[in-house]
C-alpha positions as a printed NumPy array, in Angstrom:
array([[ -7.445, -11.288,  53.776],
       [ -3.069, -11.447,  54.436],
       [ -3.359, -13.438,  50.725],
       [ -5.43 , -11.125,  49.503],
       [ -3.056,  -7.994,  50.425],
       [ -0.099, -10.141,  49.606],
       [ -1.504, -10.715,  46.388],
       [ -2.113,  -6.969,  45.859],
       [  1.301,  -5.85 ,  47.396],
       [  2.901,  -8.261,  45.186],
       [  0.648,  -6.668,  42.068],
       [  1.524,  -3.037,  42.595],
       [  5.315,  -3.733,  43.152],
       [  5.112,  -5.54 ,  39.179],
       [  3.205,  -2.55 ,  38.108],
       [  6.165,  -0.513,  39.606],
       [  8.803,  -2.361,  38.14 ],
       [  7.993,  -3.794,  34.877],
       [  8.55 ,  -0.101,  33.104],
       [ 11.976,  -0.146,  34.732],
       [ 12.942,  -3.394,  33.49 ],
       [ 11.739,  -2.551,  30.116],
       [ 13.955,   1.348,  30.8  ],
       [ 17.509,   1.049,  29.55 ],
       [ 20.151,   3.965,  30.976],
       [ 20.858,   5.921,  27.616],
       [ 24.611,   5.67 ,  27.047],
       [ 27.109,   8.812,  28.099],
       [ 29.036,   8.455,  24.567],
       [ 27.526,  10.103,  21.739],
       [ 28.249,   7.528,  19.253],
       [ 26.825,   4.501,  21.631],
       [ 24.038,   6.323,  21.919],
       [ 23.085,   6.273,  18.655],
       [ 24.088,   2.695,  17.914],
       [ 21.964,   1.695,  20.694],
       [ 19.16 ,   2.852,  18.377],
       [ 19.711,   0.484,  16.081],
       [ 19.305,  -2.247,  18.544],
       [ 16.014,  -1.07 ,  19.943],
       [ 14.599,  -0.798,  16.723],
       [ 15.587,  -4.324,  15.975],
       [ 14.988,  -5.335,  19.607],
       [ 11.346,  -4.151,  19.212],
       [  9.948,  -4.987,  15.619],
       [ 11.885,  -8.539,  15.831],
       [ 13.959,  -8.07 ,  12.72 ],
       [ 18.064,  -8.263,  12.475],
       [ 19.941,  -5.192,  13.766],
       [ 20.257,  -2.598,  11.165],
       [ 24.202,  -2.766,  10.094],
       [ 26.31 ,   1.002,   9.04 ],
       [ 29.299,   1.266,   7.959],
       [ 29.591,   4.97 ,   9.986],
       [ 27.708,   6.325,  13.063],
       [ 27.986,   9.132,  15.176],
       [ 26.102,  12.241,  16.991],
       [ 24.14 ,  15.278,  15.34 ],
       [ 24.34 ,  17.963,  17.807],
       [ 22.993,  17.269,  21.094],
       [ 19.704,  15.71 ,  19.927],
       [ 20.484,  13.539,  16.927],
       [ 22.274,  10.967,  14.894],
       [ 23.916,  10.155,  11.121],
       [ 24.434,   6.875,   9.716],
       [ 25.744,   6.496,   6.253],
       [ 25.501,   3.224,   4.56 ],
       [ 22.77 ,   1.801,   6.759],
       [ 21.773,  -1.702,   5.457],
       [ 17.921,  -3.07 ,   6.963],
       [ 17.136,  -6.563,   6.314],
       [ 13.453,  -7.044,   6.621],
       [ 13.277, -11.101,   6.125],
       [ 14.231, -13.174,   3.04 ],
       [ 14.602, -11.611,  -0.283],
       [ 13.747,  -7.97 ,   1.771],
       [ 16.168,  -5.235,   2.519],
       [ 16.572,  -1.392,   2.104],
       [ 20.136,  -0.246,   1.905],
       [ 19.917,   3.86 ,   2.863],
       [ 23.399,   6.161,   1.755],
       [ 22.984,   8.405,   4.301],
       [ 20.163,   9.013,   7.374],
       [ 20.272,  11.913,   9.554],
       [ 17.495,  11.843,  12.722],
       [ 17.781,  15.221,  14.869],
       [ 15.168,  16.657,  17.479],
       [ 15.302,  13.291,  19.362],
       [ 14.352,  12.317,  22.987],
       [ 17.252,   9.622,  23.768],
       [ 15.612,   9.097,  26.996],
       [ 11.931,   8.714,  26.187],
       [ 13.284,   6.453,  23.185],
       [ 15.331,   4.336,  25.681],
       [ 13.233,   3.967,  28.597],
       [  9.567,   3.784,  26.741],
       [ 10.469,   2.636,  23.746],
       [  8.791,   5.54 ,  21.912],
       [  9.873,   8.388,  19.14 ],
       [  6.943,  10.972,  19.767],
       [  9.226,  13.632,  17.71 ],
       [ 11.656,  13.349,  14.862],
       [ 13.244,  15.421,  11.991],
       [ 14.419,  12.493,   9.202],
       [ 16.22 ,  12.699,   6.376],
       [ 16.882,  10.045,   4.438],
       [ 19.578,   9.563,   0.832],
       [ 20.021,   7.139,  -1.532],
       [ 17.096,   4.148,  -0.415],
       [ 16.784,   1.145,  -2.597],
       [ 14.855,  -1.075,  -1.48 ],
       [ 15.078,  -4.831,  -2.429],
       [ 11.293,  -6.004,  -2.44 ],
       [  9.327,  -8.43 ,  -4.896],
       [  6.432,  -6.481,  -3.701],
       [  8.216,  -3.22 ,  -5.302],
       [  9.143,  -5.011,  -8.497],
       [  5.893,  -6.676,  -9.04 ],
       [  4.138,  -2.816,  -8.617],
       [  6.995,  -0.945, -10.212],
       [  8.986,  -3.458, -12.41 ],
       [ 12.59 ,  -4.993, -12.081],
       [ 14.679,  -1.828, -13.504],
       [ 16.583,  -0.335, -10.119],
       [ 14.818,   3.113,  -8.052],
       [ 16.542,   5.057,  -5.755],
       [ 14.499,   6.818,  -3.445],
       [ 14.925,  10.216,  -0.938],
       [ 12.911,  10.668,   2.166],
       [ 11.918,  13.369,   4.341],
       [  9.47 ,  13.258,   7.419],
       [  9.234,  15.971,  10.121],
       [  6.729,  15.375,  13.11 ],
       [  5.923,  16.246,  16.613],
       [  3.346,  14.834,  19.01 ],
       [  2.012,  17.466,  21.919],
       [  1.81 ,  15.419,  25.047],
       [ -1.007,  18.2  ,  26.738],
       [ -3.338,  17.816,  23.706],
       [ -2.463,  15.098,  21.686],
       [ -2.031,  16.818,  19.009],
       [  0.148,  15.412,  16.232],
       [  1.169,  17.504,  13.375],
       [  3.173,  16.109,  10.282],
       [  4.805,  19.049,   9.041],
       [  5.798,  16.988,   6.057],
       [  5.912,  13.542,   4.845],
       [  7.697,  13.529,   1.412],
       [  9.222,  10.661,  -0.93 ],
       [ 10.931,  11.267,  -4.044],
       [ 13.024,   9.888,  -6.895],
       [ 14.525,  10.53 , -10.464],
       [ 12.291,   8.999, -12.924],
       [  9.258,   8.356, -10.459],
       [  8.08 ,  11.77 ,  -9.035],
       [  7.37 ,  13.342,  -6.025],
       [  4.919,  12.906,  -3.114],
       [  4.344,  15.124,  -0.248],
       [  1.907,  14.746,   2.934],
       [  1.125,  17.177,   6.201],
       [ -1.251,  17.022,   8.339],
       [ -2.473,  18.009,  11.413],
       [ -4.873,  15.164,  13.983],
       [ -5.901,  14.932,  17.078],
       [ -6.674,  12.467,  19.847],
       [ -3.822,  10.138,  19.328],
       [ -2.551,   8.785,  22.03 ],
       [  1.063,   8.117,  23.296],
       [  1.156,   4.45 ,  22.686],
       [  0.734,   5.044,  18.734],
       [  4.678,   6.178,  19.056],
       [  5.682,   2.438,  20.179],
       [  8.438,   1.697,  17.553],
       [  6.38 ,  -1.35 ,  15.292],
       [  7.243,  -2.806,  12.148],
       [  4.471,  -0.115,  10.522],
       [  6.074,   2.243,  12.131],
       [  5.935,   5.55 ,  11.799],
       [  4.6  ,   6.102,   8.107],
       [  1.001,   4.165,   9.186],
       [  1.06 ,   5.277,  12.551],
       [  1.241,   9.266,  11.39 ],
       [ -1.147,   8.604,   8.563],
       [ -3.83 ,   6.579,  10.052],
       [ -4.706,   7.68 ,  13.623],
       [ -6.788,   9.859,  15.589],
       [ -8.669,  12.637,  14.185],
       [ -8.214,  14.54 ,  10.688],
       [ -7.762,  18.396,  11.663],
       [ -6.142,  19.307,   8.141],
       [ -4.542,  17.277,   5.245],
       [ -2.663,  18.589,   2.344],
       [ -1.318,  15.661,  -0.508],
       [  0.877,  17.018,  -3.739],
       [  2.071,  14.232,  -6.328],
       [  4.336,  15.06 ,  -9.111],
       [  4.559,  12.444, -11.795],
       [  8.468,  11.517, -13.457],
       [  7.415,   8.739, -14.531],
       [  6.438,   6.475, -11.933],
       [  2.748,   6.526, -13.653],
       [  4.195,   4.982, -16.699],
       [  6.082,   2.464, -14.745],
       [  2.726,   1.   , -12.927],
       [  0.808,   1.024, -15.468],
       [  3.654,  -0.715, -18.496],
       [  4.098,  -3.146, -15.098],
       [  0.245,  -3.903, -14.264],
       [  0.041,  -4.131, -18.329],
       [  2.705,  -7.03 , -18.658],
       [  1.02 ,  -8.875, -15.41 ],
       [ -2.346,  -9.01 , -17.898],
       [ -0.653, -10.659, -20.927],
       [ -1.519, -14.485, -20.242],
       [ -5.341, -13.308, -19.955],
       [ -5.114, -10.214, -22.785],
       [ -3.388, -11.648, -26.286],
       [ -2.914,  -7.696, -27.417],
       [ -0.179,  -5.942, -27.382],
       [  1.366,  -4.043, -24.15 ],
       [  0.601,  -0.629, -25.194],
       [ -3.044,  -1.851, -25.857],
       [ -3.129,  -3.045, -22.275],
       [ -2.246,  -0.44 , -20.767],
       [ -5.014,   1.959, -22.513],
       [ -7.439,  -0.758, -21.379],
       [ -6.377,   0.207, -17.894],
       [ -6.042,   3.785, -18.034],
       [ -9.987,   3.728, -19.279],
       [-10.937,   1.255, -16.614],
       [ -9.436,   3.731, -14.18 ],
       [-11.44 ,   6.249, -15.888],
       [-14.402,   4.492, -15.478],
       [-13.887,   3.571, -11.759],
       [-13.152,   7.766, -11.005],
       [-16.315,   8.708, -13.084],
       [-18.569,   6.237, -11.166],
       [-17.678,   8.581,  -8.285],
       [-20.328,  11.049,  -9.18 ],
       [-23.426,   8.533,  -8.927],
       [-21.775,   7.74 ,  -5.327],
       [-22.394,  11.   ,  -4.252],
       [-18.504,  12.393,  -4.497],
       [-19.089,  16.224,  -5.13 ],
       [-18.115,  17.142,  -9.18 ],
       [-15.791,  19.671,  -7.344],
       [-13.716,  16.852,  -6.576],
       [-14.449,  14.16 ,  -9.306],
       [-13.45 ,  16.909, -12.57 ],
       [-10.252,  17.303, -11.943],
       [ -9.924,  13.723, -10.628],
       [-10.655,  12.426, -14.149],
       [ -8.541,  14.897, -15.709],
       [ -5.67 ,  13.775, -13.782],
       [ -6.423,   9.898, -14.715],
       [ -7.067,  10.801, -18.634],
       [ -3.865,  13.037, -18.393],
       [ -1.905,   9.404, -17.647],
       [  0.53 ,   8.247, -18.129],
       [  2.187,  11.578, -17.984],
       [ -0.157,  13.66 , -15.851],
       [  0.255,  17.007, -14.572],
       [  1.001,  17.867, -10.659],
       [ -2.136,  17.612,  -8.333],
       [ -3.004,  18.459,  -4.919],
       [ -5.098,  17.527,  -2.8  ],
       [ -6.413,  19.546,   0.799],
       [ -8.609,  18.496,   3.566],
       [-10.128,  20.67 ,   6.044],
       [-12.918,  19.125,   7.617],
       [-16.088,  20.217,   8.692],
       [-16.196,  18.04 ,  11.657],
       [-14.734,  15.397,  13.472],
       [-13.461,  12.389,  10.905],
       [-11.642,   9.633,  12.534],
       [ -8.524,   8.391,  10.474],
       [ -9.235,   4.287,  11.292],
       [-12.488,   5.489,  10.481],
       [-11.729,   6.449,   6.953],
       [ -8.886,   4.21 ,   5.992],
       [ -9.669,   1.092,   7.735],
       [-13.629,   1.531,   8.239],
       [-13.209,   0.943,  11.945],
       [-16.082,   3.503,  12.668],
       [-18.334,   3.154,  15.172],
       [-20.762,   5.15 ,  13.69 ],
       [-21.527,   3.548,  10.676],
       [-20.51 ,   5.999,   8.134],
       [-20.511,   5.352,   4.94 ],
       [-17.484,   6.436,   3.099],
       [-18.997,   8.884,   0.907],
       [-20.232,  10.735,   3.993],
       [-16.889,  10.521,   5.344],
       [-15.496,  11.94 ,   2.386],
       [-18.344,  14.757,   2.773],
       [-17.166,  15.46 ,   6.068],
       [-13.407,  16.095,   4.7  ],
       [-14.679,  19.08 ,   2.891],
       [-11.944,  18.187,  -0.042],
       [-10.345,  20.76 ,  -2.71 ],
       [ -8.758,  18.948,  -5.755],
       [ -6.583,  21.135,  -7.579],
       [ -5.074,  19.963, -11.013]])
């Protein structure tokens, strides 16, 4: 039995002080402070310190780096002109390693990613960002005020939302995080999506067109109406799954409107509980299908 409540002492005094080793004093000087941030996000999704040429305080509860540089691995790296963070919690950041609320605004991204050019195509983007969120400890409620990206020549598009039932631990700074995190967990409460085509449309489309040319002899422009009507035929199909026409019409008049379409929004406001893994990753323990999920999201389309 003295093992035993050795063993157990021992236990509980780890339990006790693993959190505190993890915990990290936040630093008295403002501008520490923030470049401390910069080494917990690279401390915690194991990539190299993000590098700025200028960092300092925003108020009491923020930062501003200008010429931030991220390198994400080989042949991967965003370069941001300016990125302002206010509404912060240095010490919840510091000691648990999580960013439960944030206002972020971000200038000037390009990103450096085959995966971009191989979607998009090699001419250069440059990118803003915008993402406002809070998580409410009592309920665990999260609500996205807005989620927006945005770009001369591409478009525009901008998220909110409102979910429940997400715990703290979804906060952990991750290399998906925070766009998947805010996006895909807990439950849906209220969704609103808005794209606005500049040309971004054309750009996938002249791009997924040129990746067809070994297998499709025609020319480019050819290619790319064979994929616009595919796309037409894979929204149409939506009807015989059981998508309401509500939702499907102005769909397809979106897709036939490419590659220049209008704006369109889409809202959510569900009719009962939908779990986000549920619908974006089909981790649902019910079974659902995902036209019955869908049903559940009570969906406007507006075009």
């Amino acid at each position: 039995m003295t093992r035993i409540r050795r063993a157990a002492a021992v236990a509980a005094i780890v339990a006790v002080l693993a959190p505190m080793a993890k915990a990290a004093p936040v630093p008295a000087d403002p501008a520490e402070r923030c470049r401390g941030l910069l080494e917990i996000a690279a401390a915690v999704t194991g990539i190299a310190t993000p590098v700025a040429a200028g960092v300092g305080p925003l108020g009491a509860d923020g930062c501003r780096f200008s010429e931030l540089r991220i390198d994400l691995g080989p042949g991967r790296s965003w370069t941001v002109g300016t990125l302002s963070a206010d509404g912060l919690d240095f010490a919840r950041i510091y000691q648990d390693r999580r960013l439960e609320a944030a206002s972020l605004r971000a200038k000037d991204i390009q990103l450096k990613d085959a995966a971009v050019t191989a979607a998009l195509g090699p001419g250069a983007l440059t990118l803003d960002a915008a993402l406002d969120y809070r998580w409410d400890a009592a309920t665990g409620e999260v609500e996205v005020a807005s989620l927006s990206l945005s770009g001369p020549g591409l478009g525009e598009l901008a998220f909110s939302n409102r979910r429940g039932n997400v715990r703290a631990d979804a906060f952990a700074f991750a290399p998906s995080f925070p766009v998947l995190v805010l996006i895909g967990s807990g439950d849906l409460a209220a969704l609103s999506l808005r794209f606005r085509d500049d040309g971004i449309v054309d750009r996938i489309l002249t791009t997924a067109a040129w990746g067809l040319a070994e297998k499709d002899p025609g020319s480019n422009e050819e290619r790319k109406a064979a994929l616009q009507q595919a796309i037409q035929n894979q929204v149409a199909s939506m009807s015989a799954g059981g998508f309401p026409d509500a939702m499907v019409t102005p769909l397809l008049a979106f897709v036939r409107d490419f590659p220049a379409p209008r704006p369109i929004t889409l809202t959510a406001a569900p009719t009962g509980p939908v779990s986000m893994p549920a619908l974006l990753f089909g981790e649902d323990a019910g079974r659902a299908t995902p036209e019955a999920l869908f049903r559940r999201l009570n969906l406007t389309v507006t075009y």
